[in-house]
ChimeraX commands (.cxc) that place a marker at each C-alpha (Angstrom):
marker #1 position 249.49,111.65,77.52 radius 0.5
marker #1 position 250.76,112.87,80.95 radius 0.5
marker #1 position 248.47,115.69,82.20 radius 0.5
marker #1 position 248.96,117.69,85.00 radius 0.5
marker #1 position 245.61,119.77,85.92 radius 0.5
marker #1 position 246.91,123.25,86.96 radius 0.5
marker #1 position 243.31,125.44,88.26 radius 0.5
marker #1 position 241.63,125.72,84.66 radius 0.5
marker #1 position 244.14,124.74,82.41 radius 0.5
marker #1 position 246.10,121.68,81.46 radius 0.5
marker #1 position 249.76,121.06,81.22 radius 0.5
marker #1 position 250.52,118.23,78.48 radius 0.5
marker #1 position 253.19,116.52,77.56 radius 0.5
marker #1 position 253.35,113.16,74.71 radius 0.5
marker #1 position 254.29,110.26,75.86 radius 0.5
marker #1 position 256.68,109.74,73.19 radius 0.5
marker #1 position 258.31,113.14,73.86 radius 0.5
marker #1 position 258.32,112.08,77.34 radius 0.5
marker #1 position 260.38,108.44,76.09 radius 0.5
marker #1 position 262.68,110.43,74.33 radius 0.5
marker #1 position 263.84,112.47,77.20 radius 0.5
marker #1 position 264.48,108.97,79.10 radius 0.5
marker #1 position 266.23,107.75,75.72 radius 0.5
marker #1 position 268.89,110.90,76.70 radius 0.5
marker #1 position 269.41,109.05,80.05 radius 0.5
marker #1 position 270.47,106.33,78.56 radius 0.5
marker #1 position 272.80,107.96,76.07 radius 0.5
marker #1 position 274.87,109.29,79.57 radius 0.5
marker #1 position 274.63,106.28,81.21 radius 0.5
marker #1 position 278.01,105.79,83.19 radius 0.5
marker #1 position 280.31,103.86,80.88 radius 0.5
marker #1 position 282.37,101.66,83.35 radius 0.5
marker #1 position 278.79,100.24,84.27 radius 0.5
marker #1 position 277.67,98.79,81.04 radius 0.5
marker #1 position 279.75,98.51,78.40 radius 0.5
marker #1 position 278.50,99.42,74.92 radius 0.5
marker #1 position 277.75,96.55,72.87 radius 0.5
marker #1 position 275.34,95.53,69.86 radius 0.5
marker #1 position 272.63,94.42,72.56 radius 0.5
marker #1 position 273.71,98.08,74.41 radius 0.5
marker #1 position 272.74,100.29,71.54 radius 0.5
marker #1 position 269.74,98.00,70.74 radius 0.5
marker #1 position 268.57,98.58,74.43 radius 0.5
marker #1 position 269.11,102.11,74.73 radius 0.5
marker #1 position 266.96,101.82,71.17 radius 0.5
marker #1 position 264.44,100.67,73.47 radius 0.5
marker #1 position 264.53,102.86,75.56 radius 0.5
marker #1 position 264.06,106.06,73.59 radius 0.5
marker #1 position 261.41,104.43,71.52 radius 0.5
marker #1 position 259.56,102.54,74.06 radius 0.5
marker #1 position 256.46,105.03,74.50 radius 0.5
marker #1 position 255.33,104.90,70.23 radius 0.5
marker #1 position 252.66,103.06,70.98 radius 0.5
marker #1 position 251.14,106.50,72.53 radius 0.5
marker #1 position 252.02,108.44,69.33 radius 0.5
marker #1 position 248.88,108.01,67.30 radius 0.5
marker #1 position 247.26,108.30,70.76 radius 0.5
marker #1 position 248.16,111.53,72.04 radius 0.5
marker #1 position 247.55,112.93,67.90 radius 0.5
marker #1 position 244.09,112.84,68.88 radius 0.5
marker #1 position 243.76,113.08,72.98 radius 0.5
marker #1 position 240.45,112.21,73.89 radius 0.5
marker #1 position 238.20,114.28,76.98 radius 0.5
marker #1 position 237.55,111.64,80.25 radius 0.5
marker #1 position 233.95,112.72,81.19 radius 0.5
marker #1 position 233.70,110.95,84.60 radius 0.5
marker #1 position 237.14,113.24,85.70 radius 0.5
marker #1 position 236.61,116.31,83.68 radius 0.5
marker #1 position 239.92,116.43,82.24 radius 0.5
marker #1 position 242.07,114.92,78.98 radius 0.5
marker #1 position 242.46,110.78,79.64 radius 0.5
marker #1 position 246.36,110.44,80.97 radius 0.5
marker #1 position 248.12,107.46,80.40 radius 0.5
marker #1 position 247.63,105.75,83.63 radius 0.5
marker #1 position 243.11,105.80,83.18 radius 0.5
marker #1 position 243.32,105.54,79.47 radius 0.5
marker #1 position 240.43,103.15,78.05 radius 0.5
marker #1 position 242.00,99.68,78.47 radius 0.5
marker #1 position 241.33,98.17,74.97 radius 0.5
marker #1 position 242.27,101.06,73.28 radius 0.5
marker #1 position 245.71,101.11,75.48 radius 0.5
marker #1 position 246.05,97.58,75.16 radius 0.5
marker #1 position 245.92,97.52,71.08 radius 0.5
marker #1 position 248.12,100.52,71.11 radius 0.5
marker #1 position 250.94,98.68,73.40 radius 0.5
marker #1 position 250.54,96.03,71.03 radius 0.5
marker #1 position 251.30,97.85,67.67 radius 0.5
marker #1 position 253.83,99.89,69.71 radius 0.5
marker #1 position 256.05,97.01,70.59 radius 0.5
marker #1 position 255.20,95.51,66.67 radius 0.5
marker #1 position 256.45,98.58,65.49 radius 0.5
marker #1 position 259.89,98.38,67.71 radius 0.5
marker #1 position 260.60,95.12,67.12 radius 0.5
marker #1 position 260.50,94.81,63.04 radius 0.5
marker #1 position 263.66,96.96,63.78 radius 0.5
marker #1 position 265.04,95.01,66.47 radius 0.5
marker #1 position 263.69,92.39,68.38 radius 0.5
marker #1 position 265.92,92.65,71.14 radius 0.5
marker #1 position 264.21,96.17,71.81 radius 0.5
marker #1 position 260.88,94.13,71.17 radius 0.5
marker #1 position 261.49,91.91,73.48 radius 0.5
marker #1 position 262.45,94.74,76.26 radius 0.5
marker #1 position 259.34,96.85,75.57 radius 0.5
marker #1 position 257.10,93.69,75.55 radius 0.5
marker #1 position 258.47,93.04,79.04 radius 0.5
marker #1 position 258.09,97.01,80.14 radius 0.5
marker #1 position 254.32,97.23,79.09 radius 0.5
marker #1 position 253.60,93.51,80.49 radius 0.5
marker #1 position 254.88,94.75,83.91 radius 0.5
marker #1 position 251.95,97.32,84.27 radius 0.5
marker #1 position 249.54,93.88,84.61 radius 0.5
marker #1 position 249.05,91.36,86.96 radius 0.5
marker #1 position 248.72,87.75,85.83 radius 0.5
marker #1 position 246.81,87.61,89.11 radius 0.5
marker #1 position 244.21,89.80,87.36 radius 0.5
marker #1 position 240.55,88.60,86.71 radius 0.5
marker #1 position 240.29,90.56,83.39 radius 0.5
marker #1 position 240.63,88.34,79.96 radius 0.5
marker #1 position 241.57,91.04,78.36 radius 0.5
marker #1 position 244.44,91.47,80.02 radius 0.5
marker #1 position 245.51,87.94,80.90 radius 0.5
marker #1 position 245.31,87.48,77.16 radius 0.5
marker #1 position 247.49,90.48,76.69 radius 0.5
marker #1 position 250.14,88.76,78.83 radius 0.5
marker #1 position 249.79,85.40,76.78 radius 0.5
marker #1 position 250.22,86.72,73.57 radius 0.5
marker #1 position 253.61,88.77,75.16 radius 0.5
marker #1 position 254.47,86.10,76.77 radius 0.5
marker #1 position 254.62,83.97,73.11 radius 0.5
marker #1 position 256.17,87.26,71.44 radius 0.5
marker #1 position 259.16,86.87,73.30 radius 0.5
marker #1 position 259.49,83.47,73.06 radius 0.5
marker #1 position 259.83,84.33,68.99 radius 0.5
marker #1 position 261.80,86.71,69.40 radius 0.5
marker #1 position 264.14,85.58,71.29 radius 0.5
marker #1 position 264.39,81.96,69.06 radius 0.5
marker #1 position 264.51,84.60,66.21 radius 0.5
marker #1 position 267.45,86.44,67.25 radius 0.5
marker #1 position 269.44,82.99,67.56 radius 0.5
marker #1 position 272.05,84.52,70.13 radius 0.5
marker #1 position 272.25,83.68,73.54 radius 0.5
marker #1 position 271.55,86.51,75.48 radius 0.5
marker #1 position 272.54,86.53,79.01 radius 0.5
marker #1 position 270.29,86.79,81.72 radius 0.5
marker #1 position 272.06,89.17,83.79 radius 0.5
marker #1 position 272.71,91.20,81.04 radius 0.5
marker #1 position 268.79,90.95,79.73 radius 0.5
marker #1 position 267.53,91.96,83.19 radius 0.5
marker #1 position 270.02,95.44,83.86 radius 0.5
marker #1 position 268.88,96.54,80.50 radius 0.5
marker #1 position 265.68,96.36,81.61 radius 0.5
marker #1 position 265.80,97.86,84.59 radius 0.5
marker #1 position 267.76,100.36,83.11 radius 0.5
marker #1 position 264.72,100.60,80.38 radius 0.5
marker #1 position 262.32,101.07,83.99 radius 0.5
marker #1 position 264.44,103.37,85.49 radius 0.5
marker #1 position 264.94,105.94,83.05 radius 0.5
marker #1 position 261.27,106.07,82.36 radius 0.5
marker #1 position 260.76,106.89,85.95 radius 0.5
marker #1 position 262.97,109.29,85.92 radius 0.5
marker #1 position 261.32,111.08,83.31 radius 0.5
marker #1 position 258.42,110.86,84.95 radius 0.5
marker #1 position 259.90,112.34,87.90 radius 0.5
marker #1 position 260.21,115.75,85.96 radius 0.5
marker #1 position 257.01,115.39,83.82 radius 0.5
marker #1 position 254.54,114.60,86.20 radius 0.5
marker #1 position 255.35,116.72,88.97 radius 0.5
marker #1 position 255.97,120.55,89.81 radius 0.5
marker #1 position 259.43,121.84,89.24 radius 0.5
marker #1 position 260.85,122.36,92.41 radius 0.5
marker #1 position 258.37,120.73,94.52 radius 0.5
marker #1 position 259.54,119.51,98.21 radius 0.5
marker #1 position 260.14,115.56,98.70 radius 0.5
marker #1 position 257.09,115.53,101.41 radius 0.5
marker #1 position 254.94,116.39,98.38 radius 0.5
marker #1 position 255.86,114.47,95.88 radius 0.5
marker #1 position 253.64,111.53,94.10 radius 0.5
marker #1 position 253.78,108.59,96.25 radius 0.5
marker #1 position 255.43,106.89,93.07 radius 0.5
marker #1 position 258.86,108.73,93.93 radius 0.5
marker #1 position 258.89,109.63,97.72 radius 0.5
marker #1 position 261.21,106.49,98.39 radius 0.5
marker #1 position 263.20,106.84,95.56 radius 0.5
marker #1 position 263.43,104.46,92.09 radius 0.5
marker #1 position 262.89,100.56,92.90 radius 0.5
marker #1 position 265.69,99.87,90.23 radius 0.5
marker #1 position 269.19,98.93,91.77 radius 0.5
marker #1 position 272.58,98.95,89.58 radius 0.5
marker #1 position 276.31,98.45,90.52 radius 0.5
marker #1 position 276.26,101.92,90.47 radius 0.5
marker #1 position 273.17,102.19,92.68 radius 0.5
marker #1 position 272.92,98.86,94.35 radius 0.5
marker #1 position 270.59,100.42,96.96 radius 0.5
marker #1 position 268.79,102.19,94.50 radius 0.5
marker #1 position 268.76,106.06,93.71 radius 0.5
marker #1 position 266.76,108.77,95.56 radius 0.5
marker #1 position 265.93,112.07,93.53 radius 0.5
marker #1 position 265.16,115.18,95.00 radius 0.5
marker #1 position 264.42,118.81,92.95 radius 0.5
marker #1 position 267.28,121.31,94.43 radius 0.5
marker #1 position 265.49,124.27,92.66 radius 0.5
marker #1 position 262.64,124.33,90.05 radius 0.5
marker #1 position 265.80,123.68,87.59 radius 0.5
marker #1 position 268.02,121.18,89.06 radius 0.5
marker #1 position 267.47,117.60,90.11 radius 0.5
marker #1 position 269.77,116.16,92.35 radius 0.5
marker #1 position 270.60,111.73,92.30 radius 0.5
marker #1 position 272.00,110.02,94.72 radius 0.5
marker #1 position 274.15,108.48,93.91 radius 0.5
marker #1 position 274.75,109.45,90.05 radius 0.5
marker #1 position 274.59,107.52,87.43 radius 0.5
marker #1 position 275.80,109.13,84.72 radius 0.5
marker #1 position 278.63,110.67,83.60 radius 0.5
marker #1 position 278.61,113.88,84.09 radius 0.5
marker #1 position 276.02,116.80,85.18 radius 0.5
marker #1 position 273.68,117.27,81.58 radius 0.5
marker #1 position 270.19,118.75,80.86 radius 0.5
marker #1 position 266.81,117.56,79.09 radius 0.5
marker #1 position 264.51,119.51,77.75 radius 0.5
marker #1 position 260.35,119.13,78.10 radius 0.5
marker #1 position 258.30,119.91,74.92 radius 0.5
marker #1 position 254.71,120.39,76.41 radius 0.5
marker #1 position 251.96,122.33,75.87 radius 0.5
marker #1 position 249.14,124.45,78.17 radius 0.5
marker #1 position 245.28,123.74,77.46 radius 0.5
marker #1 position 242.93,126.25,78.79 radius 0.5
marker #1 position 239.82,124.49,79.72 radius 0.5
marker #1 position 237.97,127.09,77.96 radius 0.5
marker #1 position 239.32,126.11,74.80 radius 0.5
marker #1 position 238.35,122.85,75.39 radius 0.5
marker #1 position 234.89,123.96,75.80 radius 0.5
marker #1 position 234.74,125.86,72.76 radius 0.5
marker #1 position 236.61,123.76,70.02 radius 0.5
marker #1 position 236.90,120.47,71.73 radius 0.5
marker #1 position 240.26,118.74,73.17 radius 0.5
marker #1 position 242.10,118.11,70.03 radius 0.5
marker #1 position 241.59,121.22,68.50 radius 0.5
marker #1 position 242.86,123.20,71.47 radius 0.5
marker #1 position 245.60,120.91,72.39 radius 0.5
marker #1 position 246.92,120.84,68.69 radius 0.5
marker #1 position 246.45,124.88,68.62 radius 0.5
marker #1 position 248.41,125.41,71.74 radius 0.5
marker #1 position 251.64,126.33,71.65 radius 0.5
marker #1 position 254.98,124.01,72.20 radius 0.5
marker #1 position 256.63,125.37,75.23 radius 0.5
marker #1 position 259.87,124.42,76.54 radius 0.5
marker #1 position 261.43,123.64,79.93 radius 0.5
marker #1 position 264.94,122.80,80.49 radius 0.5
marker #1 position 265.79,120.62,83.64 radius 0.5
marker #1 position 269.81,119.98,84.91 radius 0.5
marker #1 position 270.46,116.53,86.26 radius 0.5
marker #1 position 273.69,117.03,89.19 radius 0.5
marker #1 position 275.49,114.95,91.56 radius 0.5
marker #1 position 273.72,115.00,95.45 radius 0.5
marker #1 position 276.02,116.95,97.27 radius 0.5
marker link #1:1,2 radius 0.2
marker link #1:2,3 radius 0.2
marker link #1:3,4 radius 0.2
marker link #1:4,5 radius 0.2
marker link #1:5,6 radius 0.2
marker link #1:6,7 radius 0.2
marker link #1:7,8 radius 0.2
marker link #1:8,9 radius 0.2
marker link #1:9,10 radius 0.2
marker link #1:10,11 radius 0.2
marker link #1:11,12 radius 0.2
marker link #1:12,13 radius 0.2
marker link #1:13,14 radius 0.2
marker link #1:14,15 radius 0.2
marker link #1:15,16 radius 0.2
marker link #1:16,17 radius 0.2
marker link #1:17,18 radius 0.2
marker link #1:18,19 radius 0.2
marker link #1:19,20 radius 0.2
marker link #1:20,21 radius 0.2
marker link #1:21,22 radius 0.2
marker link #1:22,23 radius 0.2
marker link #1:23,24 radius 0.2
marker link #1:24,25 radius 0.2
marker link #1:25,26 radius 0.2
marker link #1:26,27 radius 0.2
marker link #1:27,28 radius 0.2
marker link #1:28,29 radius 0.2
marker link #1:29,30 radius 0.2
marker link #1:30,31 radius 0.2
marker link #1:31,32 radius 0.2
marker link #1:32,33 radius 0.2
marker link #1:33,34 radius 0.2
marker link #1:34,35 radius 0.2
marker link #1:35,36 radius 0.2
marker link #1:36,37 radius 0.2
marker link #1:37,38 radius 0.2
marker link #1:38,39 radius 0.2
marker link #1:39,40 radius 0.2
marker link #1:40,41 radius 0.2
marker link #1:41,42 radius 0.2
marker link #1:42,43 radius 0.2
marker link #1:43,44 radius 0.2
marker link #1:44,45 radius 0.2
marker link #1:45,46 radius 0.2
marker link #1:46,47 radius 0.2
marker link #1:47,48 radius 0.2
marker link #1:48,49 radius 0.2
marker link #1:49,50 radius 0.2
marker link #1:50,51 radius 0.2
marker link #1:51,52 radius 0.2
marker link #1:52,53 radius 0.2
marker link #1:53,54 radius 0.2
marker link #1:54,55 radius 0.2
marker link #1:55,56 radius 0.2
marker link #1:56,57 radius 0.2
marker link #1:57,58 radius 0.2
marker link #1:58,59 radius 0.2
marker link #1:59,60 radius 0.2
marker link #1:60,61 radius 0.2
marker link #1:61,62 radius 0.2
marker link #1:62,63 radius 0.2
marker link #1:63,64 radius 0.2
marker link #1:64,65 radius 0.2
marker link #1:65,66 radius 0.2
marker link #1:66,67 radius 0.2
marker link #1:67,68 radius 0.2
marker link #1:68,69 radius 0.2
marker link #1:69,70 radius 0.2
marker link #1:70,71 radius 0.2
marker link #1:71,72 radius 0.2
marker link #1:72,73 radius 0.2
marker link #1:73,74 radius 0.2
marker link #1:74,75 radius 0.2
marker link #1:75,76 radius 0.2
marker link #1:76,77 radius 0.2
marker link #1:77,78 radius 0.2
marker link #1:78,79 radius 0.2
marker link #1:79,80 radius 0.2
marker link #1:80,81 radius 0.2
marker link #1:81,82 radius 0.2
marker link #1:82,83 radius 0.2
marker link #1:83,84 radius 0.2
marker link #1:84,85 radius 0.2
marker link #1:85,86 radius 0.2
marker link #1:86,87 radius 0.2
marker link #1:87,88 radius 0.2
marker link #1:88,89 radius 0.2
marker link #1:89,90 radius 0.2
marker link #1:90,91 radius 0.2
marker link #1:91,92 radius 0.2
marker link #1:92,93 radius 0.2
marker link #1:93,94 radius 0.2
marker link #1:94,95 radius 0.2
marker link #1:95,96 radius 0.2
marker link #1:96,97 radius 0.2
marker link #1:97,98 radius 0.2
marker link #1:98,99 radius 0.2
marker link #1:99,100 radius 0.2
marker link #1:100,101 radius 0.2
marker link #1:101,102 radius 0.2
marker link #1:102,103 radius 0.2
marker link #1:103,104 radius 0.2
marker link #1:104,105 radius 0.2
marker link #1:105,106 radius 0.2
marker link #1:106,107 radius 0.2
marker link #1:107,108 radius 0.2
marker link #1:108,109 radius 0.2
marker link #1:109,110 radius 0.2
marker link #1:110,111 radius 0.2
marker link #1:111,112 radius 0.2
marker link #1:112,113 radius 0.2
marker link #1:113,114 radius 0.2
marker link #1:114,115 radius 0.2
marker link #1:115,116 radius 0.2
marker link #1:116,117 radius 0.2
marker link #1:117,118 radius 0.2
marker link #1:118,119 radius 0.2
marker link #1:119,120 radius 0.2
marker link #1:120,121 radius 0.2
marker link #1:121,122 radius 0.2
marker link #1:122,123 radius 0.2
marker link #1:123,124 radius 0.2
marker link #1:124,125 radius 0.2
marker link #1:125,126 radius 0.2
marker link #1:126,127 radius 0.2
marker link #1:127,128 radius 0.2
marker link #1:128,129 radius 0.2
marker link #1:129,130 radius 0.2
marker link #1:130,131 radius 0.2
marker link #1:131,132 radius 0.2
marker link #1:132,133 radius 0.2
marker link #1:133,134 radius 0.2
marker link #1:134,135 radius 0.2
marker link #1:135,136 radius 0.2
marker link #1:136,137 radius 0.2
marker link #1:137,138 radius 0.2
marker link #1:138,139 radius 0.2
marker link #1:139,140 radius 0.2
marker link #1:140,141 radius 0.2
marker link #1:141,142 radius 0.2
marker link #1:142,143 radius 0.2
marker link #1:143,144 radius 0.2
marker link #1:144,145 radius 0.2
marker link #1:145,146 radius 0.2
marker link #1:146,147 radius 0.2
marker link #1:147,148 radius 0.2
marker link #1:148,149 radius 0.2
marker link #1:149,150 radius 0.2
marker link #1:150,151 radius 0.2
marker link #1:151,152 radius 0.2
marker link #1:152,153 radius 0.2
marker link #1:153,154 radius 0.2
marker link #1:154,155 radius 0.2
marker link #1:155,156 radius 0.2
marker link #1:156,157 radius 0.2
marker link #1:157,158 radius 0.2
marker link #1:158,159 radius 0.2
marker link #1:159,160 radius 0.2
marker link #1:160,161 radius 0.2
marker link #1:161,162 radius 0.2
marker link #1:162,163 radius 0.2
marker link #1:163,164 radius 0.2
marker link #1:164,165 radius 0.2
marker link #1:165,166 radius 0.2
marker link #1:166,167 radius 0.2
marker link #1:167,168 radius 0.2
marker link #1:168,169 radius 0.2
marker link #1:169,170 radius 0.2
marker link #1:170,171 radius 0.2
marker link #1:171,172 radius 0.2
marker link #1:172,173 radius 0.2
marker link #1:173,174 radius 0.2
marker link #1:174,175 radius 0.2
marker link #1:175,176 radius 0.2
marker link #1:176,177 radius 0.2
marker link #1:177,178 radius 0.2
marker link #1:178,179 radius 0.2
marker link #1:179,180 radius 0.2
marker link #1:180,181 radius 0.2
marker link #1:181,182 radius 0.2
marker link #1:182,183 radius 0.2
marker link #1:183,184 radius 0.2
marker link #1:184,185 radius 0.2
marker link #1:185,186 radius 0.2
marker link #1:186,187 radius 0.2
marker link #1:187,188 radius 0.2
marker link #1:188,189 radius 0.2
marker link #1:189,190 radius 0.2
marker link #1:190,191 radius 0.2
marker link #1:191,192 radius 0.2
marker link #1:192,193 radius 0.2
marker link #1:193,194 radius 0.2
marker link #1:194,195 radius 0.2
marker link #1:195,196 radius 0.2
marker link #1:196,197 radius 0.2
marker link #1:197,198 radius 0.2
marker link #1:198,199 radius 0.2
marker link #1:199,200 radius 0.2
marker link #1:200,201 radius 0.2
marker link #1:201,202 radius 0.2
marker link #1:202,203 radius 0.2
marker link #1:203,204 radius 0.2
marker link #1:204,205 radius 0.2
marker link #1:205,206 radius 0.2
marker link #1:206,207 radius 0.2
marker link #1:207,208 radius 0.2
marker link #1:208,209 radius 0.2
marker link #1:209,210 radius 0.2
marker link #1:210,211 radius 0.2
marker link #1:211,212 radius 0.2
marker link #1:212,213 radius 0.2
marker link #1:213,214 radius 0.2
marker link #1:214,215 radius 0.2
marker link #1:215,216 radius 0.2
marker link #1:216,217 radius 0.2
marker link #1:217,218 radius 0.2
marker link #1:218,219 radius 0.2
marker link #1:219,220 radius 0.2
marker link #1:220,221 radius 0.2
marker link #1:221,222 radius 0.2
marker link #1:222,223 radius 0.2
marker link #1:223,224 radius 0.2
marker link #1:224,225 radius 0.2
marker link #1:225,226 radius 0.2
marker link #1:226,227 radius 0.2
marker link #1:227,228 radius 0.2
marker link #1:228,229 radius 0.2
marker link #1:229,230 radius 0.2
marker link #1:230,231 radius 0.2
marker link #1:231,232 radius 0.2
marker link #1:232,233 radius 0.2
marker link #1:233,234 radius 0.2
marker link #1:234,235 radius 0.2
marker link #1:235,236 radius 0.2
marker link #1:236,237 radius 0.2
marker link #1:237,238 radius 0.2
marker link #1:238,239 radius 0.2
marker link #1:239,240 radius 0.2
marker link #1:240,241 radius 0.2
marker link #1:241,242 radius 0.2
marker link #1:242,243 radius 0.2
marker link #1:243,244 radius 0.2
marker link #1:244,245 radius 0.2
marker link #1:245,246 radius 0.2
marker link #1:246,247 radius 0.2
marker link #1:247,248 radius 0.2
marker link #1:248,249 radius 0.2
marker link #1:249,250 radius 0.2
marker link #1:250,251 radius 0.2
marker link #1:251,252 radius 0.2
marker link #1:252,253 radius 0.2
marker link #1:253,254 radius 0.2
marker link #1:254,255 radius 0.2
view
């Protein structure tokens, strides 16, 4: 779940709704940049799909005592997250296991194999082997250059969609999350320096450069918890009693 704590209520958005608006970015990916293909549509799969590991998940939020708010994605209990990323990529890759193989990659990058915590060093074993299968499974040769922009591209699209789910419509550059003050790590051959965003108006986000086709808008499902409800009925109740709200967000050229 991505929460965003707003005085005494909650604005909440799925994760998988939240995938799906980064499975649009790939869709207008420029087209002179990467070509479609089997392995393109498969990846773009990926992309739109790569969050269902949350989807049971955010069925059911659950209420983080210690912060006084719903559990987000990023403090989520780690077994519980790590199971779910683990059915999630199961789930993606008995229809393709080139998207498997992406979205294995994507949730094994949140973990260091520097980290002193079994659970997660065996979580990056057992990936680690997945792909391995997969790969021997798919009995293509899939090049590496190829493998790595459709992952980045897989990276990149997720943080731009949480760019406009985690953050205030409209807010300045100086205040946004650390995560996208510098702009989006990723670099393409349409970006090879990478690509800065920056909200023109609590509608439009401006890229520079662009890298899609044309100027296009997504559209945010989410939904506003009071905290009183919470109180009264619990989180799940009020979350699944609140009502789906929209928000429509234009993606433009920097000028």
């Amino acid at each position: 779940m991505i929460v965003q704590q707003q005085g005494n209520q909650f604005l909440m958005i799925k994760q998988h709704d939240h995938a799906q608006i980064s499975g649009e970015f790939a869709l207008q990916w420029k087209q002179k940049y990467l070509l479609r293909s089997k392995l393109r549509e498969e990846a773009d799969w990926a992309i739109d799909q790569h969050d269902r590991a949350w989807i049971p998940l955010d069925e059911s939020p659950m209420w983080n005592e210690e912060k006084q708010q719903p559990y987000t994605f990023i403090d989520y209990p780690l077994e519980e997250k790590l199971a779910a990323y683990q059915r999630g990529i199961e789930e993606v890759a008995a229809e393709s296991k080139y998207a498997g193989m992406l979205c294995s990659l994507h949730y094994q990058s949140f973990f260091s194999k520097d980290s002193e915590d079994k659970r997660i060093l065996a979580f990056i074993d057992h990936e680690e082997r997945r792909r391995e299968q997969l790969i021997e499974a798919m009995k293509m040769e899939v090049p590496k250059d190829l493998y790595h922009t459709h992952f980045e591209r897989l990276q990149f699209c997720d943080d731009l969609s949480l760019y406009i789910c985690m953050q205030e419509p409209g807010v300045s550059k100086a205040n946004e999350l650390a995560w996208f003050k510098n702009g989006f790590r990723q670099s393409f051959d349409v970006a090879p320096s990478g690509i800065m965003p920056y909200w023109q108006d609590k509608e439009h986000v401006a890229l520079d450069p662009f890298p899609f086709e044309k100027s296009f808008h997504v559209t945010i499902p989410y939904r506003i918890v009071q905290r009183k409800d919470v109180k009264e009925v619990g989180l799940e109740s009020a979350f699944n009693q609140a009502e789906v709200l929209d928000r429509t967000v234009t993606f433009v050229p920097s000028v």
